[in-house]
SENUMI-842859 format. One record per residue (C-alpha): x, y, z. Coordinates in steps of 0.25 Angstrom, whole numbers, plus 5000, padded with zeros to 4 digits. Example, Ala and Ser with C-alpha at 12.3 -4.5 7.8 and 13.67 -1.06 7.14 Angstrom:
BEGIN
504949825031
505549965029
This chain:
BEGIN
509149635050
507849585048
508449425048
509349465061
507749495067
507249375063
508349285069
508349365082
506949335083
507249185078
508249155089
507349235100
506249135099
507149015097
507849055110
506449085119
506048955112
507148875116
507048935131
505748915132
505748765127
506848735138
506148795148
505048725147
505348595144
506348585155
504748615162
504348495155
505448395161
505148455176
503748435175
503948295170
504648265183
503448325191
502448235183
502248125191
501948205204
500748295196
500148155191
500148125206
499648245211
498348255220
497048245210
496448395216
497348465205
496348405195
495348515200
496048605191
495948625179
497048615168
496448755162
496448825177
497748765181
498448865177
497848985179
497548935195
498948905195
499449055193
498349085203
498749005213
500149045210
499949185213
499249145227
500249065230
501149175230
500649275240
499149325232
498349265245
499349205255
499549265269
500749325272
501949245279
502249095273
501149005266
500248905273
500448765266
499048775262
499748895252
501048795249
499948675247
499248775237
500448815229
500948665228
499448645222
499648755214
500848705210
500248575206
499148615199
499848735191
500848655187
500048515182
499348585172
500648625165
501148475167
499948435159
500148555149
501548495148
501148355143
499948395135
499548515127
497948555125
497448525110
497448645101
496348725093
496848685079
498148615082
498348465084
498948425098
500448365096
499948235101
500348155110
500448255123
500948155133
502348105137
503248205128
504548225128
505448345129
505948325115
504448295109
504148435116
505248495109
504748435095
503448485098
503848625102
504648635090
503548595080
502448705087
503648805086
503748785071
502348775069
502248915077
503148975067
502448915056
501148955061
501549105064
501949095049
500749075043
499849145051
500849275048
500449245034
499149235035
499049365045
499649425032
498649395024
497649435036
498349575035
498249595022
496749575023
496649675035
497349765024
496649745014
495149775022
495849905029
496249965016
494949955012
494750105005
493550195001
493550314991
493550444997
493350594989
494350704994
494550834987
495850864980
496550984982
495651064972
494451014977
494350884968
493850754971
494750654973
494150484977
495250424984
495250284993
495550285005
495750175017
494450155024
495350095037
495850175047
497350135049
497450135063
496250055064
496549955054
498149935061
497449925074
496249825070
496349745058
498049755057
498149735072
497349605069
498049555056
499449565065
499049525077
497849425071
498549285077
498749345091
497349395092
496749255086
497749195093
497149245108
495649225102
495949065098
496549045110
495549075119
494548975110
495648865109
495548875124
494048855127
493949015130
495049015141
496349085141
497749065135
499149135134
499349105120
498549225115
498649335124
500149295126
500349305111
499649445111
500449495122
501849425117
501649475103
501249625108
502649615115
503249565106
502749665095
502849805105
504349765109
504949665098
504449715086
504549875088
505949845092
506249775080
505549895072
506449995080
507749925076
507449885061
507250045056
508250075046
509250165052
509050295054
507650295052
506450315062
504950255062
503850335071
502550295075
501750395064
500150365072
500750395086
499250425092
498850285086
500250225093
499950295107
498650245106
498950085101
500150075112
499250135123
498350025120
499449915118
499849945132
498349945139
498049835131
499049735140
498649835151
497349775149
497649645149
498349655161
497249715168
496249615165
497149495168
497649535182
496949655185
495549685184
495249535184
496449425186
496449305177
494949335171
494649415159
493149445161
492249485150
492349645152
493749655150
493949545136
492949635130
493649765134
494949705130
494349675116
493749825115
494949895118
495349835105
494249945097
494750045106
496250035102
495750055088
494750185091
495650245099
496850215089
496150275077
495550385086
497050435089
497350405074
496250495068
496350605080
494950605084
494450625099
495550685108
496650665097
495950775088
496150885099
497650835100
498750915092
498650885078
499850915068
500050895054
501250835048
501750845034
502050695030
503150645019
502150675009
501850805011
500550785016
499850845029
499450745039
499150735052
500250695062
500650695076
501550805083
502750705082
502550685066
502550825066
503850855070
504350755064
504050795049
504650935054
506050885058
506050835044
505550985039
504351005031
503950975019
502751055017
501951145022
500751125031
499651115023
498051075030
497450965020
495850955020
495950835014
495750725022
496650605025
496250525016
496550635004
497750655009
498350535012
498050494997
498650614991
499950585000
499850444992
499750524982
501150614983
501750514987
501550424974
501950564967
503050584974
503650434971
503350444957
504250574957
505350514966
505250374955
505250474942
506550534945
507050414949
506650344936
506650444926
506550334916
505350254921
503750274916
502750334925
502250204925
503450134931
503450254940
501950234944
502250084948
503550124957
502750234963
501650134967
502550054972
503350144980
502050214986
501450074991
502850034997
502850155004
501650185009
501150155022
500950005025
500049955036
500649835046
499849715037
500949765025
502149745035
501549625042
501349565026
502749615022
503349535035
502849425033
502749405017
504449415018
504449315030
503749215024
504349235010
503249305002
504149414999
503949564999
502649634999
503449764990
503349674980
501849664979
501949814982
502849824967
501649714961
500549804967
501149944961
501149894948
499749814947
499249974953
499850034943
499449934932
497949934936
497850094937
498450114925
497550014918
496250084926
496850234922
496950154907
495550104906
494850184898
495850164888
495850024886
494350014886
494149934873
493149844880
491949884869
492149794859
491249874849
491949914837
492450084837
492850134825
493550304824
494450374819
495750364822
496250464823
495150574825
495950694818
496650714807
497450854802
497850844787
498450954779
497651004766
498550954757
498750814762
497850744752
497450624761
497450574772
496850444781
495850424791
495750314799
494650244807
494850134818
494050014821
493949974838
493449854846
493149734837
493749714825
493349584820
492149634813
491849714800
491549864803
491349984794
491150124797
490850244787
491550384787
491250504779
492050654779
491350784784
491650914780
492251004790
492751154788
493351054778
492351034765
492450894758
492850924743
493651044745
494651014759
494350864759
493750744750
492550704758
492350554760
491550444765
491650284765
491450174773
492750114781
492649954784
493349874794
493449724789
493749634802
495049654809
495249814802
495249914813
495250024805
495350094792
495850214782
495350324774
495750424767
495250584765
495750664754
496050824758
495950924747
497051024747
497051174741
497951294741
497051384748
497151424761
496051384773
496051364786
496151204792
494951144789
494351004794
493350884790
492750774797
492650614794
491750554801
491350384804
489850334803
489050224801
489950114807
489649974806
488949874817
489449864829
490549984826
490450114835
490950234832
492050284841
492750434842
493150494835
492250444824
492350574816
493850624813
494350774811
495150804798
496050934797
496450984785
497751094786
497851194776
499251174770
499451324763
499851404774
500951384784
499851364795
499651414808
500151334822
499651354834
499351244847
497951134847
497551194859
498051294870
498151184882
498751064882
498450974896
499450854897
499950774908
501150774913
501350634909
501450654895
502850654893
503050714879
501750834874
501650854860
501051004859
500450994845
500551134838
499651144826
499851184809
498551234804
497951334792
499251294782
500451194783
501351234773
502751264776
503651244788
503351304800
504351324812
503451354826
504151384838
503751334851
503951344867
503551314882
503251404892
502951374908
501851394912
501451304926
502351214920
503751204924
504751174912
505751074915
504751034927
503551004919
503751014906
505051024897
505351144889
505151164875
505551244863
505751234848
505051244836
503951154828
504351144813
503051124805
503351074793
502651074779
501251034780
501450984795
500251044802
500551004819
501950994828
502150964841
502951014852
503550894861
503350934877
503850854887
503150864901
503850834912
503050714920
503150734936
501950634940
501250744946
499750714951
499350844950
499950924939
499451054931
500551144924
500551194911
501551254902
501451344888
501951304874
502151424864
502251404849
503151524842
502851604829
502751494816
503751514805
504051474793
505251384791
506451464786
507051364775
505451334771
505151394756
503651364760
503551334743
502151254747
501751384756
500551454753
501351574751
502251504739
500951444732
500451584729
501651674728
502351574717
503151704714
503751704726
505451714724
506351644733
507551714739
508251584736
508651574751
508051454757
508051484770
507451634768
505851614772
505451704759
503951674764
504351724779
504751844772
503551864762
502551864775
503451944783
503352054772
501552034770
501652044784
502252194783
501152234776
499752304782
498552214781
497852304770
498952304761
499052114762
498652064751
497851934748
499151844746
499651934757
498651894767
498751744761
500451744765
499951794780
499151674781
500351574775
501151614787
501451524798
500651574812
500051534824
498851504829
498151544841
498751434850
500251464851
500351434867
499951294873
499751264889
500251144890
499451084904
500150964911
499350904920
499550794929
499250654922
497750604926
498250444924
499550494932
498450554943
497550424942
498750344942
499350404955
498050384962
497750274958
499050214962
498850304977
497450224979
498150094976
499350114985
498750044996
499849935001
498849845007
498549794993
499949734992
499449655005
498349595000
498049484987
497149504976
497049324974
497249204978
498249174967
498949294973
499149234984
499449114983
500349164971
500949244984
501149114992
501949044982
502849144977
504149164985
504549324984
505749364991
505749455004
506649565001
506949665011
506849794999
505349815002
505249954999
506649984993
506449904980
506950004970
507949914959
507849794968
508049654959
507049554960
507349474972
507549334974
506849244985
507749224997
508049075004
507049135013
505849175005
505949045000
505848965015
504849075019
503849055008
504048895006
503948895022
502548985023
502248925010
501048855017
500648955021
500549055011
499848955001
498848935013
498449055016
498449094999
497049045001
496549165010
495849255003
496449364996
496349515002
495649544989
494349464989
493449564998
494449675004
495149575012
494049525021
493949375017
495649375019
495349435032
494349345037
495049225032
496349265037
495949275051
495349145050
496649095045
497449165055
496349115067
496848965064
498348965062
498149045075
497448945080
498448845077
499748935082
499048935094
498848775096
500548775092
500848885104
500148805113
500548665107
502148745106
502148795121
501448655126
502448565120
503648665126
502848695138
502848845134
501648925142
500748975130
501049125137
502549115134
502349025120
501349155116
502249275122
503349205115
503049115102
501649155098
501849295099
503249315093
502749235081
501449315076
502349445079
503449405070
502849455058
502449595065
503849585069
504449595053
503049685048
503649805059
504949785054
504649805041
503649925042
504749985053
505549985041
504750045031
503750115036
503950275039
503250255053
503250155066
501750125065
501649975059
502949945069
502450005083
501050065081
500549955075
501149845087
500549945098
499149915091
499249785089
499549745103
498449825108
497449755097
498049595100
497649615116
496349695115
495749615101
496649475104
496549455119
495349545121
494549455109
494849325116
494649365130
493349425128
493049285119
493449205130
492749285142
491449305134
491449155134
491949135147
490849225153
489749175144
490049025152
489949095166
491549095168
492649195169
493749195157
495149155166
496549215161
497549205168
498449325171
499749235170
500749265158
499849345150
499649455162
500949465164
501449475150
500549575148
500949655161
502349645154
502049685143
501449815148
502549885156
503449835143
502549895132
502450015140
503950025139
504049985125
503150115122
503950215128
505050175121
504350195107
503950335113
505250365117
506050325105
504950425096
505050545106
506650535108
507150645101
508450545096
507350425091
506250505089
505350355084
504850235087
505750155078
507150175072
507950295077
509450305082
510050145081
510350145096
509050185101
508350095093
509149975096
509050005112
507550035110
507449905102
508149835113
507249895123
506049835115
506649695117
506949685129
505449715133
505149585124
506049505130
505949525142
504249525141
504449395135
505349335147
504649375157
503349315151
504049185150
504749195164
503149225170
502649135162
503549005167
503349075181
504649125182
504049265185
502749245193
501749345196
């Protein structure tokens, strides 16, 4: 479809340009017959001027034809004045015919003199390719321009709101307004070579008028309210619908789109005819501000709109914004989704925690459909996904456009690069503390800083670490400190000196523990490091913990602590459940869950069984598994229980406590009858007064539990899950993609040939695509350039304001130069500069608008970047692009004592055109939004849109005949 576009573009230019060229050189052949009688004629036609020829030509014309004549037929004083006219109107043209006046930067085609038709033709041919090429480059370059003006308007500052529970939150947010950066600093990168192009003019021109620039504007603002909004109506995937979302800013742009011509018709015809006095360039040049203060007015409801019916709309993300009556109903037909809720939060709060959801929400949709994927890939498919969907301003689809037409590929692409370098440097900012090894002085600690032994180990190991530099000789000495552990009778005390020869980084010892058959509670000691060497710091944990379990009982279990806080990212929890006071024997303990907040099965899985402590095994763990949702904000909580201990049945506990001092003791013989369950069972019959000593001892050898037998277990929401998400929201910022970071980048970008494939958003299990035979002729065509303008500045070195400056500069002389070739282009083909602007000149810089609408038509949820954004910009070209050069040239004009002359001609009446047909053009798109069977601006019903589009057409087509049949004079008025 889109290939169809571009050859029925194609051949309508070919076919206006083969007309055209016809027409006017069969003009060439009948004035060369009429040569010899203008060489001849009588010398008073000097006394004018080859500059006022034309314009006193046109007024002679139109007294000629009635304005002063008396009624009945005309003197032949009147037929000897419109034979003179005649002469004089028509020798400058000859003369234009033979010889063209020398351009601002282009070299003349030389010689001017005796042509021929085919020499003509050559000529003609060689402007109309260097046109082509021209609008090529200058497309590039404006895309760079663009991605400056993107860069400086998303310029943000940090801002404090309050959560929900009244906590801080610093978030950043756009210092630009977005009406009033679509409306100054986007209209001017989209529109920048019509403006310049009206403002050079009039200095090429020694201050006096022209039809190139005001007849580009007004061509190309016909060309982009009719052609390119029809293109956009047809090329919405079917059955979908695109409505203007910031109505009150359309009303107020296409109000001023349409007074803005209604303007220019006053001043040219009305108010003063064929003079622009000073008063009215400058008013022309202020309405410009106005549009923008009255734009952004309507946008943020302030003067008469805050007293207008204000409603609130729930939007696809379950957020509370404001909206117009219209957006309102239409969320209702579609039922709703929440309740109505007032935020007090601003806009700015809200519109980051809507980010927010949304990345929360995709992260859910990707983890069910790649169950098998890390949080990680998620992450990076989520930060991809969030910046190809959110909302793109007209500089991304004006770049997008033209990066695939002049082969440089897809800018999704640099979208997939920028999700994972985001994710790469968060992770690595979120991970900084940890990898801080920058202190190159030498650490030395224990590792680890806790140790739990049982009494009758014998020895164990400790071990000490060396950090940092290790290229040097280092010592450190230690020594062993009693406790509730004494050294002689628990332990053996010990102290020494470790050393740590170049290349060690660490070292063992060992400490003897003393064991005995009488029954205590778990006792503790402490080894401590001192004295290090030169040069060596001492780092925690420079003292370690030592735990000695008694072994002669069967111990009691309980839990470490009674709260456990994870994240929900843990995956896998090992609840540790303690053995202390005694370790002999086996012990079964039975364990369980219970819901508390949490969910089972929702948050957490389910679990129940029994921890077997074997002999001498003094900790277990119960394995839970937590269910991770990627919530941002997370607090639940769920209860672990351990059961009554018991002994294991098949163990004879011969090591026991119990067997050591009741020797006598006679088995059953039965191995799996618990004689020692039974012998407690019986001392615990008896009354306290009648237990003896080894009664009481027995009581203490049987397994029990401690205090801790219940365990909240806390999942709270992961805090590098929440920086994460954050982060990632702050850097979803799609104007980032737009811009470069180096020069290598860029000139990296302008070699490199990447295919244009047409899956921009849809790019799920897509192969990696090969450049077409046309990316290949596109880049190797623009290669020129794109290596050129590599050497502008990237958007990075300060915010974007040196590419800015020396965009525009760059954009001012190409400019310059395309408007040299129209002039050259319509002198060698005798084409008026009116019709050459209307119809070459404005068709080319709009081409790339054309393809940026179709493509934001297509993806994006509203009609803003497609028809808002065309309404602003044709009010913006006329006020800034005529109003600038005008006022320039009558500020001149009246600083010399004279009057700045433009002639009402083509231009007046092209804009008086214009206006009736834009007014029509409007009350179609409001039609087509307010018809119950349409209800938008673009898409809707296939026969609707297609009559609608053809209506849009027709006005372009027939606005762009009759200015060619006025301008040959066919039409006269």
């Amino acid at each position: 479809m889109q290939l169809l576009l571009k050859s029925i573009f194609t051949c309508a230019l070919f076919v206006i340009f083969v007309y055209a060229t016809a027409q006017s050189l069969l003009k060439v052949q009948e004035t060369d017959a009429r040569r010899a009688y203008l060489n001849v004629t009588s010398s008073s036609s000097t006394n004018l001027s080859q500059d006022d020829g034309h314009f006193l030509s046109r007024r002679l014309r139109q007294a000629t034809h009635g304005e002063e004549g008396d009624e009945g037929a005309p003197s032949q004083m009147e037929d000897e004045t419109r034979q003179m006219t005649k002469i004089h109107g028509d020798a400058p043209d000859v003369e234009e015919l033979r010889e063209c006046n020398e351009g601002l930067v282009l070299p003349l085609w030389m010689p001017q003199r005796n042509i021929s038709v085919g020499d003509r033709l050559v000529r003609g041919f060689v402007y109309f390719v260097l046109l082509i090429y021209l609008f090529v480059g200058v497309s590039i370059i404006a895309d760079r321009f663009m991605a400056a003006i993107e860069a400086i308007t998303s310029i943000e500052r940090a801002v404090v709101v309050k959560g929900p529970n009244n906590t801080k939150q610093v978030m950043h947010v756009r210092i630009w307004n977005e009406t009033v950066a679509n409306l100054t600093l986007m209209a001017l990168g989209s529109s920048a070579p019509e403006i310049l192009l009206s403002v050079i003019e009039i200095y090429a021109k020694d201050f006096e008028s022209g039809d190139l620039g005001p007849g580009t504007i007004v061509g190309s603002a016909a060309y982009n309210l009719f052609m390119i909004i029809a293109v956009c109506m047809i090329w919405i995937p079917a059955g979908e619908v695109r409505r203007i979302r910031h109505l009150r800013v359309f009303f107020v742009t296409a109000l001023f789109s349409v007074f803005a011509y209604v303007w220019l018709w006053l001043i040219l015809s009305v108010f003063t005819p064929g003079v622009i006095l000073v008063w009215e360039a400058i008013v022309t040049l202020l309405f410009f501000p106005l549009t923008v203060l009255w734009a952004y007015i309507a946008e943020r409801r302030l003067l008469v709109y805050k007293y207008m019916d204000k409603n609130y709309r729930v939007n696809k993300r379950g957020t509370v914004v404001a909206g117009e009556h219209d957006q309102v109903e239409m969320d209702a037909e579609k039922g709703p989704k929440h309740p109505m809720v007032t935020s007090a939060r601003g806009n700015d709060a809200e519109a980051f925690d809507e980010a927010r959801r949304e990345y929360i929400s995709l992260l859910t949709e990707l983890r069910q459909k790649y169950p098998d994927a890390d949080l990680e890939q998620l992450e990076m498919m989520a930060q991809e996904q969030v910046l190809a969907r959110s909302s793109k301003s007209r500089a991304f689809y004006r770049i997008q456009a033209t990066r695939k037409m002049v082969g440089s590929g897809n800018l999704m692409r640099k979208i997939q690069e920028r999700a994972h370098s985001d994710l790469t440097e968060v992770k690595a900012q979120l991970h900084a503390g940890d990898d801080e090894e920058a202190d190159d002085r030498i650490r030395m600690y224990f590792e680890p800083g806790h140790y739990t032994v049982m009494e009758n180990c014998g020895e164990f190991e400790v071990r000490v670490v060396r950090r940092g530099d290790i290229s040097t000789y280092a010592s450190v000495e230690f020594e062993t400190q009693d406790g509730t552990a004494s050294a002689g009778t628990d332990f053996v005390g010990r102290k020494g000196l470790l050393s740590f020869p170049p290349g060690v980084d660490e070292q063992r010892f060992r400490i003897e523990v003393i064991d005995d058959d009488v029954f205590e509670e778990d006792e503790c000691f402490y080894i401590r490091l001192f004295n290090p060497s030169e040069g060596v710091k001492l780092a925690v944990p420079m003292i370690a913990t030592v735990m000695i379990l008694d072994d002669d009982h069967a111990g009691i279990f309980a839990f470490t602590d009674s709260v456990f806080e994870i994240t929900e990212s843990v995956g896998r929890f090992e609840l540790k459940v303690m053995r202390y006071s005694g370790a002999r024997g086996t012990v079964i303990v039975p364990y369980w869950t219970e819901n508390d907040t949490a969910t089972e099965s929702k948050d957490y899985e389910g679990a129940r069984g029994e921890l077997i402590f074997e002999n001498n095994e003094s900790e277990k763990f119960i394995d839970l598994y937590i269910l991770e949702e990627s919530s941002y904000e997370k607090d639940v909580s769920f209860k672990v229980h351990i059961g009554e201990p018991r002994l294991a049945p098949d163990d004879t506990n011969k090591e026991s406590f119990f067997n050591r001092f009741f020797e006598k003791h006679e088995h059953s013989g039965d191995p799996t009858h618990d004689e020692l369950a039974d012998k407690i069972k019986e001392v615990e019959k008896k009354a306290v007064q009648d237990l003896t000593e080894l009664d009481r001892i027995l009581l203490l050898s049987k397994p029990r539990n401690g205090e801790l037998t219940t365990a909240y277990v806390r999942i709270r929401e992961s805090q590098e899950f929440k920086a994460t998400v954050d982060k990632l929201v702050a850097k979803a910022n799609v104007s980032a993609v737009l811009g470069t970071s180096s020069w290598k980048e860029q000139f990296k970008d302008a070699l490199t040939v990447i295919p244009a494939d047409e899956s921009e958003f849809d790019n799920d299990d897509v192969e990696e695509e090969v450049p077409s035979c046309f990316s290949y002729v596109s880049h190797f065509v623009c290669l020129f350039w794109k290596v050129l303008f590599a050497f502008v500045p990237p958007t990075d070195i300060c915010g974007g304001y040196v590419t800015f400056v020396v965009s525009i500069f760059v954009i001012g002389v190409i400019t310059a130069i395309i408007g040299d070739a129209a002039s050259y282009f319509g002198c060698a083909l005798n084409i008026k500069d009116s019709v050459t602007a209307i119809l070459f000149v404005a068709l080319g810089t709009s081409i790339p608008d054309t393809f940026a609408s179709m493509i934001a038509a297509k993806h994006d949820e509203g009609a803003d970047n497609c028809i808002g954004n065309v309404t602003g910009s044709n009010a913006v070209n006329v006020f800034l692009g005529i109003g600038l050069a005008w006022t320039i040239a009558a500020v001149y004009h009246s600083s010399h004592g004279l009057t700045f002359n433009v002639e009402p001609g083509t231009i007046g009446f092209a804009v008086a055109l214009f206006c009736g047909e834009a007014l029509i053009a409007i009350m179609l798109i409001m039609f087509r939004r307010w018809h119950k069977g349409i209800g938008a601006e673009l898409g809707g019903p296939k026969t609707s849109k297609y009559i609608s589009a053809a209506i849009l057409v027709f006005l372009w087509v027939f606005y762009v005949v009759i200015c060619i049949l006025e301008a040959y004079d066919f039409i006269r008025v």
